[in-house]
N, C-alpha and C positions, 0 to 999 in steps of 0.2 A: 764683839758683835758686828764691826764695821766687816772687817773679814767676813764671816757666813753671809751677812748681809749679800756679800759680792758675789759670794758662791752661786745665791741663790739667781743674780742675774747671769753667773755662767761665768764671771772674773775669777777667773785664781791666779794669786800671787807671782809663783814662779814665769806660769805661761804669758804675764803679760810684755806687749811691746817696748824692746829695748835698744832697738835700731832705728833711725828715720826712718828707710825704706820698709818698713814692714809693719801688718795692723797685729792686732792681740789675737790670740786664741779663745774660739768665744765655748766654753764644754755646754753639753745639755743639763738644763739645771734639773731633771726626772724628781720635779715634785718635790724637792729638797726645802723641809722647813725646821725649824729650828724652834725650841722653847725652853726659855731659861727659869731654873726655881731654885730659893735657898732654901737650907736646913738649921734643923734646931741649934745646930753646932754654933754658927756664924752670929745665935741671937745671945750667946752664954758663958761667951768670950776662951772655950777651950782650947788651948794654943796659942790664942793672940793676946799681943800683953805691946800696947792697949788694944779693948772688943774692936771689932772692924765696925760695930754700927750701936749708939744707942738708942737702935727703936727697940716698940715695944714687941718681945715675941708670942707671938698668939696663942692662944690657952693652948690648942689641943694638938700644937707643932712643938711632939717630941721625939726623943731616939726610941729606937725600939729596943724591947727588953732583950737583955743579953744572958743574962741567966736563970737558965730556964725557958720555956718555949715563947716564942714571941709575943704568940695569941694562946689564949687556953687551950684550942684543940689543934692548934697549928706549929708543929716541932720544927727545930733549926733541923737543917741535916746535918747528921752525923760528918763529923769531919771536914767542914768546910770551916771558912774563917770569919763569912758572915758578914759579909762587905756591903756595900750598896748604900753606904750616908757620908757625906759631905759637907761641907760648907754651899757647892754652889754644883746643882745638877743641870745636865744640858742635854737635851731629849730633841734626838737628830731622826727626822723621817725622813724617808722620801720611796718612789716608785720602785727604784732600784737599789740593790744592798752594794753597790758600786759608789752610788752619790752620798749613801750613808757615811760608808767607810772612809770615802776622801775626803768628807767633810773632817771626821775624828781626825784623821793625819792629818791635818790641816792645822788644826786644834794646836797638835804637840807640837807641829814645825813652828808656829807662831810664840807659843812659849820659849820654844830654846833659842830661835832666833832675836827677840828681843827681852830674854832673861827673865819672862817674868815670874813674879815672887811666886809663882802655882805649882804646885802636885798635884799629877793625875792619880788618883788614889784607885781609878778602877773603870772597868767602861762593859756594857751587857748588852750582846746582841739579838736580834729575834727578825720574826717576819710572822707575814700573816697568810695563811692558807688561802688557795684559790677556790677551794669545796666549800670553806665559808664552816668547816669542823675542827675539831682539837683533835688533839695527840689519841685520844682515847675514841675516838671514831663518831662522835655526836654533834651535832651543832652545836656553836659556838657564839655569844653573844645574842641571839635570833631577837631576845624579850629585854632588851636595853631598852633604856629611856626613851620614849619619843620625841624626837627635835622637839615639838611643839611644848614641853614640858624641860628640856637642857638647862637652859639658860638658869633658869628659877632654880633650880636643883649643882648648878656650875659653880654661879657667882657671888663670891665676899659682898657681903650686906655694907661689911665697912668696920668691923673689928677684929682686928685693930683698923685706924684710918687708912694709914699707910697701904695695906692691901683690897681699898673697896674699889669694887670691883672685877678683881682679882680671882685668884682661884686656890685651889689647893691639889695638889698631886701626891699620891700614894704609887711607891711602885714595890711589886714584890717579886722576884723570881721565885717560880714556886718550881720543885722539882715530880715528876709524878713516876710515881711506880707503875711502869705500864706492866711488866710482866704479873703482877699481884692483878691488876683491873684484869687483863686478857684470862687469868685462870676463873673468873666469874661468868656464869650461861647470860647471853640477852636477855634473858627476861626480868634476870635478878639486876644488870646493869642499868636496866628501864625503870625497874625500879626506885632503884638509888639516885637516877638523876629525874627522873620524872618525867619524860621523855619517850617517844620511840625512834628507837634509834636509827629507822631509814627513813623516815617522811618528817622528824622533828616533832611531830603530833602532841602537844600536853596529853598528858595522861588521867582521863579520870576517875581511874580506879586501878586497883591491886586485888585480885581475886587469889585467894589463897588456893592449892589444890591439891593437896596430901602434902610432899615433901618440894612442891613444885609453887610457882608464879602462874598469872594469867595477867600481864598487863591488857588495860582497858584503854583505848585513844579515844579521842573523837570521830565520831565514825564519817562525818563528812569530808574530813582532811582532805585535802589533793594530794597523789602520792606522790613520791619522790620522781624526778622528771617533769614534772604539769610546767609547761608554758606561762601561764598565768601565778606568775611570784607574786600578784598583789593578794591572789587569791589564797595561795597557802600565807600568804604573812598574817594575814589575821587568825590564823589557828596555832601563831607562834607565842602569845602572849597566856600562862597556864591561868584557867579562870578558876575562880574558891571551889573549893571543897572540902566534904564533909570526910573522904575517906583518910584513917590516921596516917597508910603509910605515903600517900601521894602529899597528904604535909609533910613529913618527914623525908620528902624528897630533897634534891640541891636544889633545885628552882625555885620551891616554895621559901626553903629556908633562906636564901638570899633575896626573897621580897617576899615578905611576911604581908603586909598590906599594898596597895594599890594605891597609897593616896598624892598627892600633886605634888610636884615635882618639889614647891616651897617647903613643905610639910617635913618637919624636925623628926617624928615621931616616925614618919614612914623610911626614914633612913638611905633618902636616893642618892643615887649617884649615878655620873657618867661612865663607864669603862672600854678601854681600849684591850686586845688581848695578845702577844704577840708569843710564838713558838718559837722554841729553840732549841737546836741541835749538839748538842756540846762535845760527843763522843761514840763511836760504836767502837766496842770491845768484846772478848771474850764472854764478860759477863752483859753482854747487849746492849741497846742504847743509850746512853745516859740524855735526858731530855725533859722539857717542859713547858712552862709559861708563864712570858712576861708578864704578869698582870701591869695595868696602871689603870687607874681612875682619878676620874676628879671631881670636886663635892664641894659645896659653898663653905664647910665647916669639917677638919679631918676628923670630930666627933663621930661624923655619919659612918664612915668606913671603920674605926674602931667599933664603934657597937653592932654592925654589921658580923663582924672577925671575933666579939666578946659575952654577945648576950647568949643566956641559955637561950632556945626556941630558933635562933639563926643559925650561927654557927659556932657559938661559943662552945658548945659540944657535942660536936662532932665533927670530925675531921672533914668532909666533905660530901655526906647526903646519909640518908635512911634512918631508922629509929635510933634513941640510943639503949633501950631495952628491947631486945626484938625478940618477938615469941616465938614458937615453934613455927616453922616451916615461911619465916619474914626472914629479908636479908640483913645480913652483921654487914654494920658498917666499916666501910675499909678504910684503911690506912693510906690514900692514896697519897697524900701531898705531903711533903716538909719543905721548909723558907732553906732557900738554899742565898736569899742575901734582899736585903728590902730598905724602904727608909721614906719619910717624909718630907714633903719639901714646899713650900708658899712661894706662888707663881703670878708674881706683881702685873698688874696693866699695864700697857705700851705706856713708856714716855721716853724723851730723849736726855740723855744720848741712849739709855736701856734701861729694859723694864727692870726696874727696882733702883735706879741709880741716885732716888733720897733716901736709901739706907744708908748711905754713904756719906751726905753733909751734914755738916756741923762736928 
């Protein structure tokens, strides 16, 4: 931690002054921040013989299911190996995917240079659009938590003690079937996220019309271009409704209620969203998204991913019996590598560093 610590003032290792005559190399630190979390592994002693910590590990920081789909409606992909859990994860920002990367390299010269007892078991890269949309062409994040409601919805109450204050981090690589979503018409895609897909507009209705869609917006929206983003931001959050298929939207389904950030039952959570690129080939691009969140209790994000009415059935928006002329739910996502991790409050020398006495 002392090392990123230095990064972040612009110190790297190598670069610095080794002659009298000459001062250090100072790099630009481009917003390089760092955040450390451990996993269920580290509380259950797998591998380590003696456990590396006898605290207590918190109810609902587990591994994810390996056999068989993760989540109910959320499949491993096929043929991968499903990585993404550790004993101790380390979630590198910054402006530039430059400061990211040298921070990682940083990481493994500091290992091999002073031996220590670690394995990089795996590292997942991403970025975030400057349209402010996903892989799939719609906005992205728009109806997150408001700051003014975070915190309540962020931070460990205090159980265990060890983490109050704290936090909880979920991250999932999700992979998405872009070419499956692009053979769907707009209107049937609006449907399924609940959304218009050029002004971002909630939707509040789904008008059937023989074998066809008629999504319904908000008719006041500002359209896409309006100068005034404070203005369209309030037509970003979808208000209740009575229509079945616009609940059986993704928007809906991933906030079933509205209620305060504290609220157990309303299942909030913070999330970050980050793309990624992994491959263009013959058979097209292979791509998706970082998901991460964080939530005072990883309860919230399992029943978010578990309960029927959210998304416990169905893979990622619409009915899950649809009638003639509503749209089938797609196939869009499988967990291409994920894992849980408790993300202790600052103290010195590092956050979580009384898991470690005694």
């Amino acid at each position: 931690m002392d090392m990123l610590a230095a990064l972040q003032r612009g110190d790297m290792r190598d670069l610095r002054a080794t002659r009298a005559d000459e001062q250090p190399a100072v790099l630009p630190a481009d917003g390089f921040q760092v955040l450390v979390g451990f996993g269920p592994r580290l509380f259950e002693g797998e591998g380590h013989d003696p456990p590396l910590t006898a605290a207590e590990r918190p109810a609902h920081l587990v591994e994810l299911r390996r056999c068989g789909p993760a989540f109910p409606s959320l499949p491993w992909s096929a043929g991968d190996r499903h990585g993404g859990e550790a004993d101790v994860l380390l979630q590198l920002t910054g402006v530039s995917e430059h400061s990211v990367d040298r921070a990682a390299v940083e990481v493994a010269k500091l290992i091999a240079d002073q031996n220590l007892p670690l394995i990089l078991s795996g590292s997942y890269d991403g970025f975030q659009r400057d349209d402010g949309r996903s892989w799939i062409g719609f906005h992205d994040g728009v109806s997150n938590i408001e700051p003014s409601q975070r915190r309540a919805a962020v931070v460990c109450g205090g159980d265990p003690a060890w983490n109050s204050g704290g936090t909880y981090l979920a991250f999932l690589r999700i992979e998405v079937a872009l070419a499956a979503w692009r053979s769907l018409d707009r209107e049937t895609q609006e449907a399924i996220v609940g959304r218009d897909k050029l002004t971002g507009s909630p939707l509040v209705a789904v008008d059937t019309e023989g074998a066809g869609l008629r999504p319904r917006t908000i008719e006041q929206c500002p359209l896409t271009g309006a100068d005034d983003w404070q203005a369209r931001d309030a037509f970003f959050n979808p208000p209740e409704t009575a229509d079945p298929l616009v609940e059986a939207s993704h928007i809906h389904r991933v906030n079933q209620n509205r209620g305060a950030g504290s609220s157990r039952a309303g299942h909030r959570i913070f999330r970050q969203g980050y793309e990624y690129l992994e491959d263009l080939g013959p058979s097209g691009p292979r791509l998706g998204l970082n998901f991460v969140s964080f939530q005072n209790d990883l309860e919230q994000i399992q029943q978010v991913l578990g309960l029927e009415g959210w998304l416990g059935d169905v893979n990622f928006g619409g009915p899950t019996s649809p009638q003639a002329g509503e749209p089938q739910p797609p196939d869009l996502m499988a967990l291409r590598a994920g894992g849980f991790y408790a993300v202790p409050p600052s103290e010195s020398p590092f956050p979580g560093a009384s898991l470690f006495e005694g």
